[in-house]
Biotite code that builds the C-alpha atoms (Angstrom):
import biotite.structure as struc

atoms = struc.array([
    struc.Atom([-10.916, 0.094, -13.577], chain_id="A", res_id=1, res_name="UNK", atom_name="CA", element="C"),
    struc.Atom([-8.408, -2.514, -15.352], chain_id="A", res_id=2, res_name="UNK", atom_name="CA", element="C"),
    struc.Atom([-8.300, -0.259, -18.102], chain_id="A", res_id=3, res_name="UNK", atom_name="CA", element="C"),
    struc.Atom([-7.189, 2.844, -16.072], chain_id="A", res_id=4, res_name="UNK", atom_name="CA", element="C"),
    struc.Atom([-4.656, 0.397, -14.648], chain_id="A", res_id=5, res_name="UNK", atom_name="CA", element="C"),
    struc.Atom([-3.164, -0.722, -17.870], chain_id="A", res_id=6, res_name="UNK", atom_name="CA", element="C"),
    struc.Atom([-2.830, 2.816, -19.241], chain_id="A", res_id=7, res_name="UNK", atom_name="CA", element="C"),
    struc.Atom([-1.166, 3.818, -15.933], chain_id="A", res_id=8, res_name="UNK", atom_name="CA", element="C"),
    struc.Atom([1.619, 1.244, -16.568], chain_id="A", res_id=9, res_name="UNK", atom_name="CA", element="C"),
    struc.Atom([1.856, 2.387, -19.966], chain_id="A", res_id=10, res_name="UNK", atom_name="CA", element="C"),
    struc.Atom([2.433, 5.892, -19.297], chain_id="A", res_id=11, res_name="UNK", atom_name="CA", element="C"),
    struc.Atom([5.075, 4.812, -16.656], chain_id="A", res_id=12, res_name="UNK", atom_name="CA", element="C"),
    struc.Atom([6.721, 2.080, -18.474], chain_id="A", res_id=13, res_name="UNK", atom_name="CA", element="C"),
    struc.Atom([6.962, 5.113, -21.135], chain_id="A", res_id=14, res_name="UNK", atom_name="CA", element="C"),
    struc.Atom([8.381, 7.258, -18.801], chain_id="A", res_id=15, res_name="UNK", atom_name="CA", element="C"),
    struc.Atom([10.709, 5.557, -17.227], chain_id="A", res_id=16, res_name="UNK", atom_name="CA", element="C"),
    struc.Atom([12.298, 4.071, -20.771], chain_id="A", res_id=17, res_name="UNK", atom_name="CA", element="C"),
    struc.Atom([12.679, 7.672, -21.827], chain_id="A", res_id=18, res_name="UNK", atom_name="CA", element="C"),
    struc.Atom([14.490, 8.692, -18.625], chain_id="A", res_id=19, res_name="UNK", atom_name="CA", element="C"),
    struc.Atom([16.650, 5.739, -19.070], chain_id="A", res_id=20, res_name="UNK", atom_name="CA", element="C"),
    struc.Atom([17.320, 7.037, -22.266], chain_id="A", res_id=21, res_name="UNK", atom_name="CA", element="C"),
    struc.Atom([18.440, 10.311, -21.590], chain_id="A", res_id=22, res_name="UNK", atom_name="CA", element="C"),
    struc.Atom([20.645, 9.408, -18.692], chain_id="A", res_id=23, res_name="UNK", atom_name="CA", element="C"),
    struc.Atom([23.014, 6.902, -20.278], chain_id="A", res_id=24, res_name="UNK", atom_name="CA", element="C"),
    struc.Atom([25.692, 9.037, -18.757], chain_id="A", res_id=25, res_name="UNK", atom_name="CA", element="C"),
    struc.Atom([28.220, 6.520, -16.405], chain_id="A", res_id=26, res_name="UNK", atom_name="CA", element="C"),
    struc.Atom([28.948, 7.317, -12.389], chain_id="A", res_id=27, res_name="UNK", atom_name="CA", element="C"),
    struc.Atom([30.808, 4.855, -10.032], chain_id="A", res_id=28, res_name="UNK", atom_name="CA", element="C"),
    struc.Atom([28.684, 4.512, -6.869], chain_id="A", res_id=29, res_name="UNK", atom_name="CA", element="C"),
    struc.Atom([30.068, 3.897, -3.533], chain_id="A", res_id=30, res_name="UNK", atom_name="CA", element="C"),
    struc.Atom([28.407, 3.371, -0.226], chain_id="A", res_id=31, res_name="UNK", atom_name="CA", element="C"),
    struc.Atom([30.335, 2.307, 3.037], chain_id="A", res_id=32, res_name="UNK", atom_name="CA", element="C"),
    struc.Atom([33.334, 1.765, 1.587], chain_id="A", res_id=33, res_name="UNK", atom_name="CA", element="C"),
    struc.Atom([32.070, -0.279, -1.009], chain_id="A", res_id=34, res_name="UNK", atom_name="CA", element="C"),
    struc.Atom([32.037, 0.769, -4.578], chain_id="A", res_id=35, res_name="UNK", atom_name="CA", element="C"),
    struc.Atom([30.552, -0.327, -7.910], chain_id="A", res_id=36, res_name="UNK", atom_name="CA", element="C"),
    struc.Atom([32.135, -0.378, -11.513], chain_id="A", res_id=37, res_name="UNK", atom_name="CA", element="C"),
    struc.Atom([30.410, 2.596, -13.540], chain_id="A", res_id=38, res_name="UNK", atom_name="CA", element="C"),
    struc.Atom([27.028, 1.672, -14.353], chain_id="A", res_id=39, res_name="UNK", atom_name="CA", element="C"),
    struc.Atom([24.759, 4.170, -16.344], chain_id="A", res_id=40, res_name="UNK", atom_name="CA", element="C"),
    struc.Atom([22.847, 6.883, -14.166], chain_id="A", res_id=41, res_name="UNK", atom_name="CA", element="C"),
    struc.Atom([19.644, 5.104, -14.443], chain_id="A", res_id=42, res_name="UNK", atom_name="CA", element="C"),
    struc.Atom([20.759, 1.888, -11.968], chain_id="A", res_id=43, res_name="UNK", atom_name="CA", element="C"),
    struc.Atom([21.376, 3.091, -8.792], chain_id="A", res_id=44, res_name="UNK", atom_name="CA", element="C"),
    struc.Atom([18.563, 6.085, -9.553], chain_id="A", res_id=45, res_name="UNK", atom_name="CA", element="C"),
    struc.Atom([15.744, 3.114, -10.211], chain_id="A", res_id=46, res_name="UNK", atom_name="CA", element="C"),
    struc.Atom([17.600, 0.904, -7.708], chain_id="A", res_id=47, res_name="UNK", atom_name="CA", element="C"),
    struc.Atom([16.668, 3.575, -4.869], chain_id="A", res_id=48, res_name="UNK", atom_name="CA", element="C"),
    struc.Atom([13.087, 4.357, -5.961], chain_id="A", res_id=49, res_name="UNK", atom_name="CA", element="C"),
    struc.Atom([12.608, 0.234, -6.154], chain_id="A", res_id=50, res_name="UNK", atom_name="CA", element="C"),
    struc.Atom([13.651, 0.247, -2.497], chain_id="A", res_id=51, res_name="UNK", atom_name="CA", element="C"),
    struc.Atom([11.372, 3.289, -1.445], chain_id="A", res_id=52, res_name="UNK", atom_name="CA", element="C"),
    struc.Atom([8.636, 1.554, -2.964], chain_id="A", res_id=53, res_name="UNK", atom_name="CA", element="C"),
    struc.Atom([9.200, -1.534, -1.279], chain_id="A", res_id=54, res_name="UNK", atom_name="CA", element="C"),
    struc.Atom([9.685, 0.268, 2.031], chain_id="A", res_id=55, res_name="UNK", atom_name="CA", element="C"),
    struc.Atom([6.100, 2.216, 1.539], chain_id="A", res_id=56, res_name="UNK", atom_name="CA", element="C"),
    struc.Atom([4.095, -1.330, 0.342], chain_id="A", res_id=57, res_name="UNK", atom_name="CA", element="C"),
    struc.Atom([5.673, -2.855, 3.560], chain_id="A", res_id=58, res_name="UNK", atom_name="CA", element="C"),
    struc.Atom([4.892, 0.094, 5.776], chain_id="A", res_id=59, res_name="UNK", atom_name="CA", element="C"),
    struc.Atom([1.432, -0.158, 3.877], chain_id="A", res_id=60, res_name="UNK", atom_name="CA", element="C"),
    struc.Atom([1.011, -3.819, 4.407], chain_id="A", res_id=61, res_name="UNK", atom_name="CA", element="C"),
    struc.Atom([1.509, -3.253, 8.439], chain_id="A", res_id=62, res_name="UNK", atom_name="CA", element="C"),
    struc.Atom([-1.315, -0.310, 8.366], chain_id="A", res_id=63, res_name="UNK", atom_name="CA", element="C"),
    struc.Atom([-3.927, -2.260, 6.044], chain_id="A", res_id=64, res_name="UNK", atom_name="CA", element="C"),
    struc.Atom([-3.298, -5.662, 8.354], chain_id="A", res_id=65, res_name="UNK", atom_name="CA", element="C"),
    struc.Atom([-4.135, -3.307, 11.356], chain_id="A", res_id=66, res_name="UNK", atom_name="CA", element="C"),
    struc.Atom([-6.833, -2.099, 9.851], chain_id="A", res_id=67, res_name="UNK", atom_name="CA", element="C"),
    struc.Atom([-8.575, -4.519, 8.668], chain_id="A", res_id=68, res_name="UNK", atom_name="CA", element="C"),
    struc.Atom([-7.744, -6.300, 12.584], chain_id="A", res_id=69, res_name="UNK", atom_name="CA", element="C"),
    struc.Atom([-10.061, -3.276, 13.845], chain_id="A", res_id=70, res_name="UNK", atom_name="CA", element="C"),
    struc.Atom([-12.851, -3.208, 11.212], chain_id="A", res_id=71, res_name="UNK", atom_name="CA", element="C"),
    struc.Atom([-13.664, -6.957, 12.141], chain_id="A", res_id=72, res_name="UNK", atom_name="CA", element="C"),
    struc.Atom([-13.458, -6.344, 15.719], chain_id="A", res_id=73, res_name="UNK", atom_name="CA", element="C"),
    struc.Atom([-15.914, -3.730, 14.960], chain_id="A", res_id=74, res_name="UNK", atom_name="CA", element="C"),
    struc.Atom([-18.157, -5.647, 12.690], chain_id="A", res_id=75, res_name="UNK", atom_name="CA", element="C"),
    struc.Atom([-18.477, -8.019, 15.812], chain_id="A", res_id=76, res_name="UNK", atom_name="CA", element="C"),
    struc.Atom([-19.516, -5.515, 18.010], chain_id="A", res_id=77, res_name="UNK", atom_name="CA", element="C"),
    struc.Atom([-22.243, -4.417, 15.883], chain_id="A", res_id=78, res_name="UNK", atom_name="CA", element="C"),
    struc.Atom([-23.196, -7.872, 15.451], chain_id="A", res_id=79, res_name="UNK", atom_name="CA", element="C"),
    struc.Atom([-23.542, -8.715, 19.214], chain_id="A", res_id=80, res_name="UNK", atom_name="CA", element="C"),
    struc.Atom([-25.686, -5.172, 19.567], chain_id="A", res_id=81, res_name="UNK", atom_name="CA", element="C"),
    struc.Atom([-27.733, -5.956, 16.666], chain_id="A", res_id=82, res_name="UNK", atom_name="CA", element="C"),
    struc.Atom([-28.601, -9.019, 18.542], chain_id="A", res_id=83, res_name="UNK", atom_name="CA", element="C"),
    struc.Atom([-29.483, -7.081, 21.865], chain_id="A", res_id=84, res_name="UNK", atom_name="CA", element="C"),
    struc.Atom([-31.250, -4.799, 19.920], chain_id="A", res_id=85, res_name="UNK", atom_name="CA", element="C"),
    struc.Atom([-33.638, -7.566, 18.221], chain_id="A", res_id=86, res_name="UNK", atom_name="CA", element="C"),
    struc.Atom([-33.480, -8.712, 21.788], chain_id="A", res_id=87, res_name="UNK", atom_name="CA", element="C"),
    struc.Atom([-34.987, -5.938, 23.674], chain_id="A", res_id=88, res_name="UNK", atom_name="CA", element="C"),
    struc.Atom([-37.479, -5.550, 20.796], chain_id="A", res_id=89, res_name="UNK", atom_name="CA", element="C"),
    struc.Atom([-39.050, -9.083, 21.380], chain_id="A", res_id=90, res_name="UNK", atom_name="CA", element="C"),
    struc.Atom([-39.343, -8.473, 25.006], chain_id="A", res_id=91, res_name="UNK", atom_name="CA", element="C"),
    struc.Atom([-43.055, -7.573, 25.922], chain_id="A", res_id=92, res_name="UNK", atom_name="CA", element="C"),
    struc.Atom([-44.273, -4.292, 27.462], chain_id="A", res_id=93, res_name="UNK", atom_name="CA", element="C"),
    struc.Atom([-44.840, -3.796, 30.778], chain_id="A", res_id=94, res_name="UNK", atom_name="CA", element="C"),
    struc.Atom([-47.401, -1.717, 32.532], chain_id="A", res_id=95, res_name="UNK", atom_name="CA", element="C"),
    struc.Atom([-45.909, 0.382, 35.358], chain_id="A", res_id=96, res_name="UNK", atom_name="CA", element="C"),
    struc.Atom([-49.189, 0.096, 37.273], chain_id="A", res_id=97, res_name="UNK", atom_name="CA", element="C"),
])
């Protein structure tokens, strides 16, 4: 699996050097009523998608930490039935009669 990783940030590394490449074009960004000196077309376009990612791992964070709060709640639950289970096994028969 490390492998797969590593060539995954190759490939991206890759792509996102030739992007940078081919957009070396200037703009001036502005965003309530604040503006930037020009900075190549890349910045503010890898600036947002670093933000959006961050957003998603946090978002992501909250869900896995919720989760993972329910599977062990659950794994307790089956614990304490497993035990009444072995329980009510161990308990002798009883005749009706």
């Amino acid at each position: 699996m490390n492998w797969i990783n590593a060539l995954l940030v190759v490939i991206l590394t890759t792509l996102a050097t030739m992007f940078a490449a081919a957009n070396e074009g200037h703009v001036a960004v502005g965003f309530a009523n604040l503006t930037s000196g020009e900075v190549p077309l890349y910045v503010p376009i890898f600036i947002a998608f670093l933000v959006g990612f961050g957003g998603g791992m946090l978002s992501l964070s909250f869900s896995r930490r919720k989760h993972k709060m329910e599977i062990e709640r659950l794994r307790q639950e089956n614990s304490l039935l497993q035990t009444e289970v072995n329980n009510l096994r161990n308990l002798p028969l009883q005749d009706e009669t």
